[in-house]
Structure formats: C-alpha cells, structure tokens
C-alpha positions, 0 to 999 in steps of 0.5 A, spaced: 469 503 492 474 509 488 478 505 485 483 509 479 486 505 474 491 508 469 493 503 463 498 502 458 500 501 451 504 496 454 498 492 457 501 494 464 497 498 469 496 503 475 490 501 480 489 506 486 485 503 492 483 506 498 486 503 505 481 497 507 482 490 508 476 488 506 476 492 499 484 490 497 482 483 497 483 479 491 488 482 487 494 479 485 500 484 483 507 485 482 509 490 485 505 494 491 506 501 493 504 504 500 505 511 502 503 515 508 503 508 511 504 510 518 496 513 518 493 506 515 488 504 519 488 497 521 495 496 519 497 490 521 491 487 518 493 490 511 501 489 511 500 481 514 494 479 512 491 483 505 499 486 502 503 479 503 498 474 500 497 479 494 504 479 494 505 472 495 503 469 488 508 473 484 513 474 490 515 481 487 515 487 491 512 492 497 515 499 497 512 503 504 513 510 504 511 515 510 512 522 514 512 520 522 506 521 526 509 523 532 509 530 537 516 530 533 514 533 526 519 537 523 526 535 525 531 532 530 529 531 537 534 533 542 
C-alpha cells in the first residue's frame, strides 16, 4: 500500500491514502479531505460505506473537492 504521513510538532498528522475501500478501512479521523472526487472509483462505496463510518467516531468533518468530468471541461455551456 503508498501510504505518506507527515508529522507535527503538535502531535498531529497528515496521512495520504490511495482511492481503495479495502485499503482506507480502520482509521479514525477528524478531519477527511477528498480531492478530484469526481474520478474516485467505487465512489459510493468509499463516501458511504469507508468516509462516513471513518468519520462517524469523531463527527468532524469531509471536505470533497474536484474538477467536472464532463464533455463540458473549460466553461459555461450555452
């Protein structure tokens, strides 16, 4: 598994993981961030299933982030 972890004075840590429902099970954590959300594979899974009950034990909070992934990709359609 790639996994980065960055560590501060303060005790508190940044932890990279890769988009897999099976690899994300088991943390806890207090704040998720999700970016280019829109190309996860197995989205469903991983929002309801994996992110919530991550988030469930400290009820803190998910940021999701993306660019569209659409026909559309540089501006307003008309």
């Amino acid at each position: 598994m790639q996994r980065t972890v960055i560590w501060f004075k303060n005790g508190f840590q940044i932890v990279a993981l890769p988009n897999s429902p099976s690899l994300l099970h088991g943390y806890a954590a207090a704040e998720v961030l999700c970016d280019e959300a829109a190309f996860f594979q197995d989205d469903e899974l991983v929002f309801f299933s994996v992110l919530h009950a991550m988030l469930q034990t400290t009820d803190d909070m998910l940021i999701v982030s993306s660019t569209p992934w659409g026909k559309n990709r540089g501006g307003i359609s008309s």
